[in-house]
C-alpha positions in Angstrom: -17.7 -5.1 -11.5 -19.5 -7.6 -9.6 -23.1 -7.0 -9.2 -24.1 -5.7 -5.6 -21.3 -2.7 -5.3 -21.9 0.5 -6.4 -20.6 2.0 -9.0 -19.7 5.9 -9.9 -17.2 7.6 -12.9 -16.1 10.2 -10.1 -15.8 9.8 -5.9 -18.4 12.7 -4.9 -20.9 10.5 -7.0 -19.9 7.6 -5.0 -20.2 8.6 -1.8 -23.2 10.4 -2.5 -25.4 7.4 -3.6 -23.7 5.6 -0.6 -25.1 7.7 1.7 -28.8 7.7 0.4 -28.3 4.0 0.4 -27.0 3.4 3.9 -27.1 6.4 5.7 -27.1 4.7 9.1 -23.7 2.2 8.3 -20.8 2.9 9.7 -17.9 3.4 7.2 -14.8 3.4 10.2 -14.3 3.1 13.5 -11.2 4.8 14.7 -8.7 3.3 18.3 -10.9 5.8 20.1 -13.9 3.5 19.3 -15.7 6.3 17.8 -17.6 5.7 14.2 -18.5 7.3 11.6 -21.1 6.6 9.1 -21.6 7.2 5.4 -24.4 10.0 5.9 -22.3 11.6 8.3 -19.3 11.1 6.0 -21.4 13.1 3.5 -22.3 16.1 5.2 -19.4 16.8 6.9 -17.6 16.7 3.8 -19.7 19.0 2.4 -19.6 21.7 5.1 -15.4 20.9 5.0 -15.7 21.4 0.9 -17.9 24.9 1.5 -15.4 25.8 4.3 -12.3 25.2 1.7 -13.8 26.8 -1.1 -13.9 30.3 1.2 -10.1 29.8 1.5 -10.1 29.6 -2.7 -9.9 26.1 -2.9 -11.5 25.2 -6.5 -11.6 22.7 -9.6 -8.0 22.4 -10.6 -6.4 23.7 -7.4 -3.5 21.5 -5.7 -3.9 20.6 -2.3 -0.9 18.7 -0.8 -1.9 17.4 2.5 0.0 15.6 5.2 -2.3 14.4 8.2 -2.8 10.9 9.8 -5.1 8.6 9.7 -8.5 9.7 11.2 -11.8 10.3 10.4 -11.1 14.1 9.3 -8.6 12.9 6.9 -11.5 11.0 5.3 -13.6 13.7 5.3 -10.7 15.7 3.9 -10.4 13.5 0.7 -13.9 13.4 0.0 -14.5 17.4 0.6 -11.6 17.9 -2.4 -13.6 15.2 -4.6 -16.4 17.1 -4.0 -14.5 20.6 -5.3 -12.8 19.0 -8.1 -9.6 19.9 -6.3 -6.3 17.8 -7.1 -5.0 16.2 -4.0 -1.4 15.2 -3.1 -1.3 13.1 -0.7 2.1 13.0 1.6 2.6 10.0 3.7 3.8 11.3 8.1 7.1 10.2 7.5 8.1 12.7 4.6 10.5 15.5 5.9 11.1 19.0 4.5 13.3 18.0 1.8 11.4 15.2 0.0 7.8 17.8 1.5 9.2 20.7 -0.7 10.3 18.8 -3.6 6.9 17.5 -4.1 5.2 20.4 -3.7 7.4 22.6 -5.9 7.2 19.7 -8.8 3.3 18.7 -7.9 2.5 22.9 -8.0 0.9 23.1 -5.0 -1.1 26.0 -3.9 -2.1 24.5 -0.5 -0.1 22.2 2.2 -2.5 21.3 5.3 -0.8 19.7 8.0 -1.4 19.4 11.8 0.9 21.1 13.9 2.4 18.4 15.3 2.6 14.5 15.4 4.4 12.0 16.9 6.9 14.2 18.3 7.4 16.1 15.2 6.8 19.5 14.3 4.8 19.9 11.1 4.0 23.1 11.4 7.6 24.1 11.2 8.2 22.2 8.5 5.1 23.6 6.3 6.2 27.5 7.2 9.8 26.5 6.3 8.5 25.3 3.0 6.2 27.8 2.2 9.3 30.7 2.7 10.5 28.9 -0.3 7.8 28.0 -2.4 5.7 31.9 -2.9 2.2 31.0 -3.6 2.0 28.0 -0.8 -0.4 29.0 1.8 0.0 26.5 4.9 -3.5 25.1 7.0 -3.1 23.8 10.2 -5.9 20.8 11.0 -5.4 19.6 14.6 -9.4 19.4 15.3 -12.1 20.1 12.5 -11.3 21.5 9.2 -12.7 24.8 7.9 -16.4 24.7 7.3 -18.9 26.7 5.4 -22.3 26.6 4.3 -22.9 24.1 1.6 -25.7 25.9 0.4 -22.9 28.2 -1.3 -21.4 25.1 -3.0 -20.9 25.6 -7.0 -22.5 22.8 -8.8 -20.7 19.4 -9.1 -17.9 20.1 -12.0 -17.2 17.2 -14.0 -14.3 15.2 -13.5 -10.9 16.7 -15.2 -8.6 14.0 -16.2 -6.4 14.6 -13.1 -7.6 14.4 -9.6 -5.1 12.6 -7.5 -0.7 12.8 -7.3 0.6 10.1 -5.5 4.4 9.8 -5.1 6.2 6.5 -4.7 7.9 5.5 -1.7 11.0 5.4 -3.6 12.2 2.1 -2.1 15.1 1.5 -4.8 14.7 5.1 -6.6 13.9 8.5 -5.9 10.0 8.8 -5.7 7.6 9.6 -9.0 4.3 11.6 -8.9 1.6 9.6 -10.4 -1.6 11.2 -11.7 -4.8 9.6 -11.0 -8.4 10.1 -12.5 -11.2 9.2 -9.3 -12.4 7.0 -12.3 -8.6 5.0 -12.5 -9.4 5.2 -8.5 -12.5 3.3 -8.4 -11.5 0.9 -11.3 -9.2 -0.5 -8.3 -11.6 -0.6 -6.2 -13.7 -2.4 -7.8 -10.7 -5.1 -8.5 -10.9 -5.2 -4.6 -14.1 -5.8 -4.6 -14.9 -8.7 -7.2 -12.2 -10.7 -5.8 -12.7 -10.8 -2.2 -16.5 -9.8 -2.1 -16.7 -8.2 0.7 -19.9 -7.7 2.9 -22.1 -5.1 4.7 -21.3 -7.3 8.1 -17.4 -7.1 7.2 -15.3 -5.2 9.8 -11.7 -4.7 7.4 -8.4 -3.2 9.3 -7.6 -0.3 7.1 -4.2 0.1 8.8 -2.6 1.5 5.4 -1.8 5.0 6.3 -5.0 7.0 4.0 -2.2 9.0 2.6 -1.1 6.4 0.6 -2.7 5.1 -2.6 -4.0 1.8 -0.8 -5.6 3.7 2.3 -7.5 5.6 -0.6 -8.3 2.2 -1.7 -9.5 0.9 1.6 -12.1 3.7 1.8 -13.1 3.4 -1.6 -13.9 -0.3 -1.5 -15.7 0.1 1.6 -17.6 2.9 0.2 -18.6 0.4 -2.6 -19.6 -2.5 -0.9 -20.9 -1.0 2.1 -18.8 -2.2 5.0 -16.7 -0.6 7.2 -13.0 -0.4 8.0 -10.9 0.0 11.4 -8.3 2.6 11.2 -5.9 4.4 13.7 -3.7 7.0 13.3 -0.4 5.3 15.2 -0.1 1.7 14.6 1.2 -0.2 17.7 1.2 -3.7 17.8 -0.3 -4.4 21.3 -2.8 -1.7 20.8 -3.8 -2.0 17.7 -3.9 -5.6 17.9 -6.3 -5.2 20.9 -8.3 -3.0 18.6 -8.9 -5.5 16.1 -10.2 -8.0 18.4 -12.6 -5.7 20.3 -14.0 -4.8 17.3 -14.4 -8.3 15.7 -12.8 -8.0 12.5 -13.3 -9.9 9.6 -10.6 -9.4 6.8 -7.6 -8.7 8.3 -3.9 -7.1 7.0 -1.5 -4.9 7.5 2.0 -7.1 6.1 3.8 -9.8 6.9 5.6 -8.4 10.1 1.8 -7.8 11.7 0.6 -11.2 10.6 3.9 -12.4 12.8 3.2 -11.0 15.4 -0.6 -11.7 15.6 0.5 -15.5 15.8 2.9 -15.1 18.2 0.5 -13.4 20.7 -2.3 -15.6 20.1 0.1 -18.3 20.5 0.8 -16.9 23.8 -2.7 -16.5 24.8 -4.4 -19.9 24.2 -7.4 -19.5 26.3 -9.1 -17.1 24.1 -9.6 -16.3 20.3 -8.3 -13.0 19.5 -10.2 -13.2 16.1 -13.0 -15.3 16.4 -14.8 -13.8 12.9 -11.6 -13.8 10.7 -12.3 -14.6 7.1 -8.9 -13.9 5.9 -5.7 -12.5 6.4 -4.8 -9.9 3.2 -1.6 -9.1 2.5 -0.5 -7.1 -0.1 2.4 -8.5 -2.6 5.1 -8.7 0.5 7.7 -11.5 0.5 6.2 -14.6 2.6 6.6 -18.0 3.0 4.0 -20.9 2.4 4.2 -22.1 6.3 3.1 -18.6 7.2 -0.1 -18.9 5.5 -0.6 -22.2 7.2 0.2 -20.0 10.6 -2.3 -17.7 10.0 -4.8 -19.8 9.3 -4.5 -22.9 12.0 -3.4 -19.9 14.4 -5.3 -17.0 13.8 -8.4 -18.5 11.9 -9.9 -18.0 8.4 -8.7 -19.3 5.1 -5.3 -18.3 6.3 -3.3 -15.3 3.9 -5.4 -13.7 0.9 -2.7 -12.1 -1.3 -2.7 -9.0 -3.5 -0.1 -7.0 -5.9 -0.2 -3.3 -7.5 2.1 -0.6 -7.6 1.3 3.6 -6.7 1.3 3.6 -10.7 -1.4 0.7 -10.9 -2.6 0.3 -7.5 -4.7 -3.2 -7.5 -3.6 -5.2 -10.2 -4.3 -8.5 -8.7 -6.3 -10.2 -5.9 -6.4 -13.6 -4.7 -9.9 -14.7 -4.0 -11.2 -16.5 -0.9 -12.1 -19.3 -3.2 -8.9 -20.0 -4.6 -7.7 -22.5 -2.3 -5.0 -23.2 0.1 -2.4 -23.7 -2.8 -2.9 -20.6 -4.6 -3.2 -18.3 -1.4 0.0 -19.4 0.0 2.3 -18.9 -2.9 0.3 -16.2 -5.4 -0.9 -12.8 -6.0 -4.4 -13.8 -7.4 -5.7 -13.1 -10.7 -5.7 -10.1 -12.5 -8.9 -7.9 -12.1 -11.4 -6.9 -14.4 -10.1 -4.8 -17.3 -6.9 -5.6 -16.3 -4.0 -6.8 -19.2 -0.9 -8.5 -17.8 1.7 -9.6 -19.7 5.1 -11.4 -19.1 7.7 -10.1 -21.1 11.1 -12.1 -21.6 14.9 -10.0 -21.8 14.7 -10.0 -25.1 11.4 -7.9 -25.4 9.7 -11.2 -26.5 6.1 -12.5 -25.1 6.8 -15.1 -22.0 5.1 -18.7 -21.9 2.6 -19.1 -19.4 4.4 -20.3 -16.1 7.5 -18.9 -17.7 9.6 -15.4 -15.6 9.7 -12.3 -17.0 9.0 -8.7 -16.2 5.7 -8.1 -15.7 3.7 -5.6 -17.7 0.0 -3.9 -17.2 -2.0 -2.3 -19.2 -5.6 -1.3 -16.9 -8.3 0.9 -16.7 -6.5 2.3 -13.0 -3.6 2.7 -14.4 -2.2 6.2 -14.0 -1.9 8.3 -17.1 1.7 8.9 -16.7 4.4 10.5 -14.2 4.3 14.7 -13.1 7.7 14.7 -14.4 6.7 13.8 -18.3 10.4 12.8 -18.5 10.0 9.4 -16.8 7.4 8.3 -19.2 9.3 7.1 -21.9 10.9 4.5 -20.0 8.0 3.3 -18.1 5.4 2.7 -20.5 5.7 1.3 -24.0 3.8 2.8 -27.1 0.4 0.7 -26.7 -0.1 1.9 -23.3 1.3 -0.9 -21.5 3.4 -0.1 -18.2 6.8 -1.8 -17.5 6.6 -2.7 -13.8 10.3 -3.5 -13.2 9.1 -6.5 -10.9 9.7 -10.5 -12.3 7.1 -12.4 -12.2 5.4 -15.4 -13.9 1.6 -16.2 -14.9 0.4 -19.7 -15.1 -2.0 -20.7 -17.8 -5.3 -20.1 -15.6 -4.0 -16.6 -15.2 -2.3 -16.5 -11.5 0.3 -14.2 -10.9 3.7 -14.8 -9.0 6.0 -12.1 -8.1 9.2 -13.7 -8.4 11.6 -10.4 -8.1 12.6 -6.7 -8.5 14.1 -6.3 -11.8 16.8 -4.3 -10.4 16.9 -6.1 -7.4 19.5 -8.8 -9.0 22.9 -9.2 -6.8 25.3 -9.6 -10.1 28.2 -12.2 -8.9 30.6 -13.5 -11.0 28.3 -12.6 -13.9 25.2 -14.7 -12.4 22.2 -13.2 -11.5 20.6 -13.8 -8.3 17.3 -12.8 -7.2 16.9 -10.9 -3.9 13.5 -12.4 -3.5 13.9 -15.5 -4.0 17.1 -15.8 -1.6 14.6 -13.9 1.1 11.7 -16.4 1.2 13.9 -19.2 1.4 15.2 -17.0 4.8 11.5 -16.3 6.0 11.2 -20.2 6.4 14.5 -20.7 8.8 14.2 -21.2 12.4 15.7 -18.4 14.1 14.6 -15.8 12.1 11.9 -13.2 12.2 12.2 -11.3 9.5 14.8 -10.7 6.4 16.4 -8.9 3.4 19.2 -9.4 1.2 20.7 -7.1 -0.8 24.3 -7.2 -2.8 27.3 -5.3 -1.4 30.0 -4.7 -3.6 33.2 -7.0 -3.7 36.4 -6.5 -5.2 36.7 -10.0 -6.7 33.2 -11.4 -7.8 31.5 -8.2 -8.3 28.8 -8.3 -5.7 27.8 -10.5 -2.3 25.0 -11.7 -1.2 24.5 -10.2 2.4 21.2 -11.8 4.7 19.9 -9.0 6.9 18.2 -11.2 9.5 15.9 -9.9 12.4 16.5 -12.7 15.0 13.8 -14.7 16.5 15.8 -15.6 19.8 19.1 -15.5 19.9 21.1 -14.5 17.0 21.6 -16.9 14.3 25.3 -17.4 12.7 26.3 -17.6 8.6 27.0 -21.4 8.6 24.2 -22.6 10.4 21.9 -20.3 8.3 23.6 -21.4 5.2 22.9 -25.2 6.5 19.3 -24.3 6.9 19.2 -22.8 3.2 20.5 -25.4 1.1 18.5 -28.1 3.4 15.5 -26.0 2.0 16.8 -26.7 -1.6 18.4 -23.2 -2.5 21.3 -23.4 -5.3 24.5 -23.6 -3.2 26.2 -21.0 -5.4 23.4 -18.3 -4.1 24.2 -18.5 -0.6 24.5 -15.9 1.7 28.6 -14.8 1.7 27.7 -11.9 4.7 25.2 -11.9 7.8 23.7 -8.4 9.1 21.9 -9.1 12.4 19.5 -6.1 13.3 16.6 -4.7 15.7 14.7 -4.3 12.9 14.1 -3.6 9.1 13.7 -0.1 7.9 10.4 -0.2 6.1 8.1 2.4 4.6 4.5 3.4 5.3 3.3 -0.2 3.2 5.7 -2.2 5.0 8.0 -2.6 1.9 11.5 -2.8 3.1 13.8 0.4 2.3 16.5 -1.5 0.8 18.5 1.8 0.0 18.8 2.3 3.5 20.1 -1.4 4.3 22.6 -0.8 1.2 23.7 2.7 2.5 24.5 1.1 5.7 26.2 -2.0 4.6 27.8 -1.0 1.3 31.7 -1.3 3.0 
């Protein structure tokens, strides 16, 4: 890792030497404008862990939990690293089927959930599952979690292999528990870190929810290097964006839609800069087009997007650096980080050339050690440890990766392939649109379609003046669109990713 960030085997450790460090620094700042710093991070996590343990919460015990993104969710995290618990986080917009499956497969022995959110009752949903899963005890966290007296602490246990589950979003399948080591954790963090060097001064939106693997991360990095992070626990694009600016951030994110809408406010509000101290804009392995870099970066300031690509299984597998150059940023995912094996394997299970597609394999120190379901390993990873990804990509010969496609996001027509992606970021650059997917829908004839779901940017854009616009931009003539879906807006999960199962659901006939 890059000299100047900490470094630990186990998150207690971490946080722990970061608050003898920097006691004073502020680790987040919430939409409330409240902060919290690393020495207060520490001791509150240690009266929560005291206050847990009194409830039976030990080394080895599974705690699913389900809360938004605020400061006691941090705390939360941090108080189970300190126990040697095994957390399961559950993203806000998980409902009692998908809530009990997980717990029932995960094992859990603990769900803690506020009572309600956003309209929703949690609390019914955790006593519902509990009825059904005997040995689930429920806690309710609408203030401060349970505290205790850390002086009755047990000593700091050393790390068993598994501390973390984190399910996938299931965008294209059902979801996967992955199991996570804090070291796996950190590894990723550290790939964060010694690609966009982040500094004590930085102010980074953390808008990933902290349920999911990348708000782990986004704590984790800035518990390394010593910064601190904006977070909020509803995202709203007028608020939060106001948020952002008030508090001067530095590396911003938060997806491609966000980034959109950043430009078109600040577009709209000339007078001022919204983001006077932006180094970058990071974006994490999302479909865009090379023009929106160039937005972001004559519009909204900095070097313009900072890419980077991982998966729940292998969280950070690349970054883009702020050195790489306008080129690079616009069209990649970075470089692989340290300890981190990619290779590029061809359909016939054969090594790729560099520059050449194939799916993309990793083999890495964060890399989870295998699914909660041993059943799915098989397929996933082969016998040296590597792990298939299932996405297409290419890596040139000074080691930039490209994410070209899904593996099993190929429309099959008339026995050609035709990649999703590359179909949707020739869309992203058309005038009239906002946002897009494209999916196949079946056919009688030629197998499958290729159907354009198009957010409109104005009024609503028609088949044959889109199709114009596409082969203009120098797409294949046999890959065009066949089928236009105009709509409010894309289903997408708690990373932004769209939920193509819904789209496919809705517009299979």
């Amino acid at each position: 890792m890059t000299p100047g960030y900490l470094r630990a085997t186990g998150i207690w450790e971490l946080v722990a030497r970061r608050a003898a460090l920097t006691p004073d620094a502020v680790l987040a700042y919430d939409e409330r404008r409240r902060r919290l710093t690393f020495g207060e991070l520490k001791s509150a996590a240690e009266r929560a862990a005291a206050g847990l343990a009194e409830r039976g919460v030990g080394r080895g015990t599974v705690v699913s939990w389900q809360l938004p993104s605020r400061f006691t969710t941090i705390v939360l995290t941090v108080a189970l690293s300190r126990l040697g618990a095994v957390q399961n986080p559950l993203i806000m917009m998980l409902r009692e089927p998908e809530v009990r499956f997980i717990c029932e497969q995960a094992g859990s022995a603990l769900l803690i959930v506020p009572s309600e959110f956003r309209g929703f009752s949690h609390h019914a949903l955790a006593t519902s599952v509990a009825r059904e899963l005997p040995g689930l005890d429920v806690l309710l966290v609408d203030g401060e979690l349970p505290e205790g007296d850390p002086a009755a602490l047990p000593p700091v246990a050393p790390e068993p292999e598994v501390r973390w589950l984190f399910y996938t979003s299931g965008t294209t399948s059902a979801p996967k528990g992955a199991r996570h080591r804090d070291a796996g954790l950190i590894a990723a963090s550290a790939t964060y870190c010694a690609a966009l060097r982040p500094r004590p001064e930085d102010r980074i939106a953390g808008l990933a929810p902290i349920a999911h693997v990348g708000g782990v991360l986004h704590v984790l990095s800035a518990v390394q290097a010593g910064c601190s992070l904006v977070i909020t626990d509803v995202f709203t694009p007028q608020e939060t964006g106001d948020l952002l600016s008030e508090l001067g951030v530095t590396l911003g994110g938060n997806g491609v839609p966000f980034a959109r809408m950043l430009i078109r406010r600040q577009l709209a509000e000339p007078g001022r800069r919204l983001f006077p101290q932006l180094r970058a804009f990071l974006v994490g392995g999302a479909p865009r087009t090379p023009q929106l870099h160039r937005q972001v970066r004559d519009v909204l300031g900095g070097i313009g997007i900072v890419s980077g690509y991982g998966l729940t299984e292998c969280p950070y597998v690349a970054w883009g650096s702020l050195t790489d150059g306008d080129e690079r940023h616009a069209t990649t995912e970075g470089r692989a980080g340290p300890g981190t094996e990619l290779r590029i394997v061809r359909e016939d299970g054969t090594p790729a050339d560099p520059g050449e597609p194939g799916e993309l394999w990793v083999r890495a120190a964060q890399l989870c050690l295998g699914y909660v379901d041993p059943a799915s390993n098989a397929e996933a990873f082969d016998e040296s440890g590597f792990f298939r990804t299932g996405d297409l990509a290419t890596v040139d010969a000074q080691g930039y990766l490209t994410i070209t496609g899904r593996l099993k996001d190929v429309i099959i027509r008339n026995m050609e392939n035709i990649s999703a992606r590359e179909v949707e970021d020739h869309l992203l650059g058309c005038a009239g649109v906002a946002d897009a997917a494209v999916i196949g829908v079946p056919d009688p004839d030629t197998g499958e379609r290729v159907c354009a779901v198009v957010v409109p940017d104005g009024p609503p854009p028609e088949l044959a003046g889109l199709c114009a616009q596409l082969l203009a931009r120098g797409l294949n003539k046999r890959k065009l669109p066949e089928r236009l879906e105009v709509v409010a807006e894309l289903p997408r999960n708690a990373m932004n990713k769209v939920v193509k199962r819904e789209l496919r659901d809705a517009f299979r006939s």
